[in-house]
N, C-alpha and C positions, 0 to 999 in steps of 0.2 A: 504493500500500500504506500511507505511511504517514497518507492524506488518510482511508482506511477501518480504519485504529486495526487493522489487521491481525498478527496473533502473527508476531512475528519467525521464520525459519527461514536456515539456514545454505547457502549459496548453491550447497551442490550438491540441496539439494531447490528452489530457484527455476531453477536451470537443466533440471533435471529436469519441472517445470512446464512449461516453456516449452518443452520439444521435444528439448533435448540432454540424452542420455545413453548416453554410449560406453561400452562394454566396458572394464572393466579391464584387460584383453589387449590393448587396440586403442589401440598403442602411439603411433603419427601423431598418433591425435585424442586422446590425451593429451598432446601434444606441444601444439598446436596450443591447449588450454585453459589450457595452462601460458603459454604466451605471452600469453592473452587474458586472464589470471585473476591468477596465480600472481606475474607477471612487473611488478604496479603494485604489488600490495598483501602481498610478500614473503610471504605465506602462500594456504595450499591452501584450497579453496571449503569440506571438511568446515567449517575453524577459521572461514571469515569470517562474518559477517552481513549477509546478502541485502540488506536493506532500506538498513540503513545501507552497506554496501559499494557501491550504486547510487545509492544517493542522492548522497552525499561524490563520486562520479563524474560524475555529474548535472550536479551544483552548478557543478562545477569547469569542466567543457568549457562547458557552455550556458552560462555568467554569462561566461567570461575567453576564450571560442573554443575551436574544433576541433582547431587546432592542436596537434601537441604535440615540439615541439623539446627536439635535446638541445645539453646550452651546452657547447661547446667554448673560449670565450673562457680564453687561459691563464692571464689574469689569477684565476682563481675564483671562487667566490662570494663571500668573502672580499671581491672588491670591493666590493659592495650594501652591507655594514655598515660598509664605511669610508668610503666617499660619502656615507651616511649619516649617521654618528659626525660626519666634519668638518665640517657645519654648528652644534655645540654644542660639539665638544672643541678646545682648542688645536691647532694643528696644528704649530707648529715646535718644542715640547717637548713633553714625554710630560708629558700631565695626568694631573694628581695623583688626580683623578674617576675614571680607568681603571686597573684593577690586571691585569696578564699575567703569568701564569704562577703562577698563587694557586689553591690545592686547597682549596676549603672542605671542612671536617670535621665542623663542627656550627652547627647554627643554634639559637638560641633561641628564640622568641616567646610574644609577653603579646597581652592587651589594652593594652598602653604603647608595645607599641614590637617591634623584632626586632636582635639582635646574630648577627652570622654573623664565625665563626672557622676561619682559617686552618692548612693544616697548619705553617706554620711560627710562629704563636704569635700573625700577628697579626690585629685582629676590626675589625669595621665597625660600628655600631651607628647606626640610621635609627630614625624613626617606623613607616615601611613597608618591606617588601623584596618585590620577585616576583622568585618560584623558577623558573626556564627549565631547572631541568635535565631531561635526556633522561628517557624514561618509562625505561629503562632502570636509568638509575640510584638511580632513588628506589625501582625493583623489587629491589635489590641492595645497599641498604643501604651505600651510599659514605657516603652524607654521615648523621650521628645528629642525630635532633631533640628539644630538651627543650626543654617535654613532649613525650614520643611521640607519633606524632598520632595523632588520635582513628579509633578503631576502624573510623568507616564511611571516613575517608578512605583509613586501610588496603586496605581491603577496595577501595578502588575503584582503589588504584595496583596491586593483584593481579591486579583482574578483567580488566582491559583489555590487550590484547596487544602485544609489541617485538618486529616481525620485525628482522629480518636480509638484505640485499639487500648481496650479495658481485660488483661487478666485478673479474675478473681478465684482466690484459691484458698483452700478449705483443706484442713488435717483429721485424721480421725483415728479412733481408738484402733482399727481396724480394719481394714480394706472390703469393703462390700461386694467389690466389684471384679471382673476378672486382671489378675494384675498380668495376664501373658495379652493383655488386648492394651492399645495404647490410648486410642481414641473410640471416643463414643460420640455419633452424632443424635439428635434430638431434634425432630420434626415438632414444633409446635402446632397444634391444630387450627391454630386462630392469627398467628403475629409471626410474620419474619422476622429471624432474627435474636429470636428470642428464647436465649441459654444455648444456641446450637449444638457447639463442640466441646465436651468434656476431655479431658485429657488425663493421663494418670502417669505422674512419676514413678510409682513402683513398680514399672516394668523394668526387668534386667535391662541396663546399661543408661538409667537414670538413675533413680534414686529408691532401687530396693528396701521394700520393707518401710518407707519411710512414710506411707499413707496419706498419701498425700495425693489431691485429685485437683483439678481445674478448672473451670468453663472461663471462654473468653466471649465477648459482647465488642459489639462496635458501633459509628458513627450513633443514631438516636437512640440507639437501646444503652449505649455506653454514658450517654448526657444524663439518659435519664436513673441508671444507677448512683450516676456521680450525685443526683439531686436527693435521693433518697436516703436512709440510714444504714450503716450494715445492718442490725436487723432484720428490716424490708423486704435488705435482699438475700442477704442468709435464708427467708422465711420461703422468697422465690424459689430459688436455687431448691432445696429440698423439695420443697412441694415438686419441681420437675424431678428431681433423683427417685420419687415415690414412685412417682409417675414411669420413669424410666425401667426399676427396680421394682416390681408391685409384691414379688415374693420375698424382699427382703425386709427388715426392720432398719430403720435409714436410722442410724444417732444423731445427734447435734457431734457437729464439728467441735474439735479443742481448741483448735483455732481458726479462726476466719479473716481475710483480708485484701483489701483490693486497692490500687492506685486511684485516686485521682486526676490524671493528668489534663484535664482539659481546664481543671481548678488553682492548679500548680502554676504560681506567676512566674516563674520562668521558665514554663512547657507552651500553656493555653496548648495544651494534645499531645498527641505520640511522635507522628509522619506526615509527611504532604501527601498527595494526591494530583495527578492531572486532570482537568474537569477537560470535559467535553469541547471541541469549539476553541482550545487556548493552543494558539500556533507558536513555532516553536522560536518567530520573532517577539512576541507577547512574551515567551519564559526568558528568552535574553533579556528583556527588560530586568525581569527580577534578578538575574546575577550581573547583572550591568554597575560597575561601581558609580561616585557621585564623587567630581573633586578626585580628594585622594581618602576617600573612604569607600573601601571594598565588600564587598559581601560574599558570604561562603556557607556550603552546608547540604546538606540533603536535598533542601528544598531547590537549591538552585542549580544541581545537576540533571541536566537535559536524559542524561542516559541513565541512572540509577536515582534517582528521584526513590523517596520511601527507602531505600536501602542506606545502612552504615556504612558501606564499601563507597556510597555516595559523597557522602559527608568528605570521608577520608581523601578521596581523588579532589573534591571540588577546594576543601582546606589548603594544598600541597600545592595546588596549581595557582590558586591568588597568594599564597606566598612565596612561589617562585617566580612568578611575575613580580610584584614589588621587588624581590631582593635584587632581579634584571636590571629594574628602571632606577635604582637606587645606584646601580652599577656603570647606568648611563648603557646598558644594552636591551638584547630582546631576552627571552626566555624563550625555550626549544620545548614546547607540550605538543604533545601526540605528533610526535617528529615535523611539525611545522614553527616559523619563527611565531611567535606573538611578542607585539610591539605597544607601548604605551596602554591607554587606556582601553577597555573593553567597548565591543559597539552597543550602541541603544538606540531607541526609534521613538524619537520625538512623537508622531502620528502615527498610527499603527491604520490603513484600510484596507474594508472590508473585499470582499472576492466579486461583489456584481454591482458595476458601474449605475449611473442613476438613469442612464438613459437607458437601460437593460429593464426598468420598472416601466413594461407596458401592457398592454391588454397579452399579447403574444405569450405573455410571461407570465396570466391571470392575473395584472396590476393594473384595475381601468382605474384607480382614481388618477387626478391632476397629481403631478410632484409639484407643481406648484401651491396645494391643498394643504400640504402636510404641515 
């Protein structure tokens, strides 16, 4: 699609295309689409885009493997950026280079240079900065920029989508369930979406023995957990495990617990999303720097967009470019030069001219009406 310049569509008219289209009613196989769909890219096929939502998937499996493991390691991820870090930062004192626990509130940037300010009064001031924060939060206005940024960057931290991907997980005396089976899906009769995919760490080569189960929720079932009590939704969750389980005696969990992140002020969500219709001059907008303040991260990789592999390539690349330009050179990304500032598009138009609005085209009103 995208080698024949094809008009994007929303990936439930590409599934449709190709042969799948369930009934609304036919609860399984919307169970079943939710797991294959709904379950990578925190949001529903209506909001995603085909091309790019296949592609970014493409990319990922064909270029890095088939595979797709989940990391249990209880160190976290947390560990990668610290293996990381202690090859540059001190490691028996806290370098003075790294600030924790600092809430930026405002950045400035020129052409001179970028000063970013803390909420507690105090500021940084560089040649260059790149901005990593979540798409979420620049959607939400945490942090103020003077000057405001410009309109089309506006418009492109708008356009582009922050789902939400809710694991909520629950302990228990004892495993109910089969610990040689990894996943359980869950047809609700009534609601997409809702509790689908259980999962269970005690299967040999997670976490044996340790009883521990999961269901994840996404984009509106995930907001509307976030709004609720655990309680609520402990009461949920069980009531489905009864429902799932009818010949078992279900306990209360020992413990119960779920993220927040759509509530979390420096998440507002999990990952981005490509929506439908956003072309992939619209997403250069969003990693398009401003001045000499850059932007980086998940969100603003064209090819791994939602992926941490994302984040990491889009990171490495604005800071090898600055460290170029600071050298008074180019930077060599994906064996091409790149030189100075990133491109952007003041005016972004649309694909059909106004004189293409005619009867011909089932358009009788005047364009002069409108």
């Amino acid at each position: 699609m995208l080698l024949d310049n094809i008009q994007d569509n929303n990936a439930r008219t590409g599934f449709a295309m190709a042969g799948w289209n369930p009934r609304r009613n036919d609860m399984k196989a919307q169970a079943v689409e939710w797991w294959n769909w709904d379950c990578e890219c925190a949001a529903s096929p209506e909001a995603s885009s085909f091309i790019f939502g296949v592609a970014a998937e493409n990319l990922t499996f064909n270029q890095f493997g088939e595979a797709n493991h989940m990391v249990v390691d209880p160190r976290g991820y947390s560990t990668i950026i610290e293996r990381e870090a202690s090859t540059f930062l001190h490691k028996e004192v806290q370098d003075r280079r790294l600030w924790l626990n600092a809430q930026v509130t405002d950045i400035a940037y020129s052409q001179k240079g970028v000063k970013i300010t803390n909420s507690d009064g105090s500021c940084v001031s560089a040649a260059y900065a790149i901005c990593t924060f979540s798409l979420g939060v620049l959607q939400n206005d945490v942090v103020q920029f003077h000057p405001a940024l410009p309109k089309w960057k506006q418009m492109a931290i708008q356009k582009f989508s922050m789902g939400t991907y809710t694991k909520i997980f629950m302990q228990f005396d004892e495993a109910f369930w089969p610990t040689d089976t990894q996943f359980f899906l869950y047809a609700s009769p009534t609601t997409r979406g809702y509790y689908p995919i259980f999962q269970s760490l005690s299967k040999d080569g997670f976490m044996p023995g340790s009883n521990i189960l999961f269901v994840t929720v996404v984009e509106e079932q995930a907001y509307r957990v976030e709004r609720q009590s655990n309680e609520q939704t402990k009461e949920e969750v069980l009531a489905v495990l009864r429902e799932m389980f009818p010949e078992k005696q279900i306990p209360e969990p020992t413990a119960f617990v779920y993220p927040r992140w759509n509530s979390e002020p420096w998440a507002h969500g999990s990952y981005s999303n490509w929506p439908v219709g956003t072309t992939l001059e619209m997403h250069q907008n969003l990693r398009a720097n401003v001045d000499r303040l850059w932007f980086a991260g998940e969100a603003t990789s064209a090819s791994y967009f939602g992926f941490l592999h994302g984040a990491w390539f889009e990171g490495r690349e604005a800071g090898e470019q600055i460290a170029a330009m600071l050298q008074g050179k180019c930077s060599n990304t994906h064996d091409e030069a790149t030189c100075g500032d990133r491109t952007h598009y003041d005016v972004l138009h649309g694909t059909t001219p106004i004189d293409a609005y005619t009867v011909i085209n089932g358009w009788p009103v005047n364009s002069t009406d409108l």
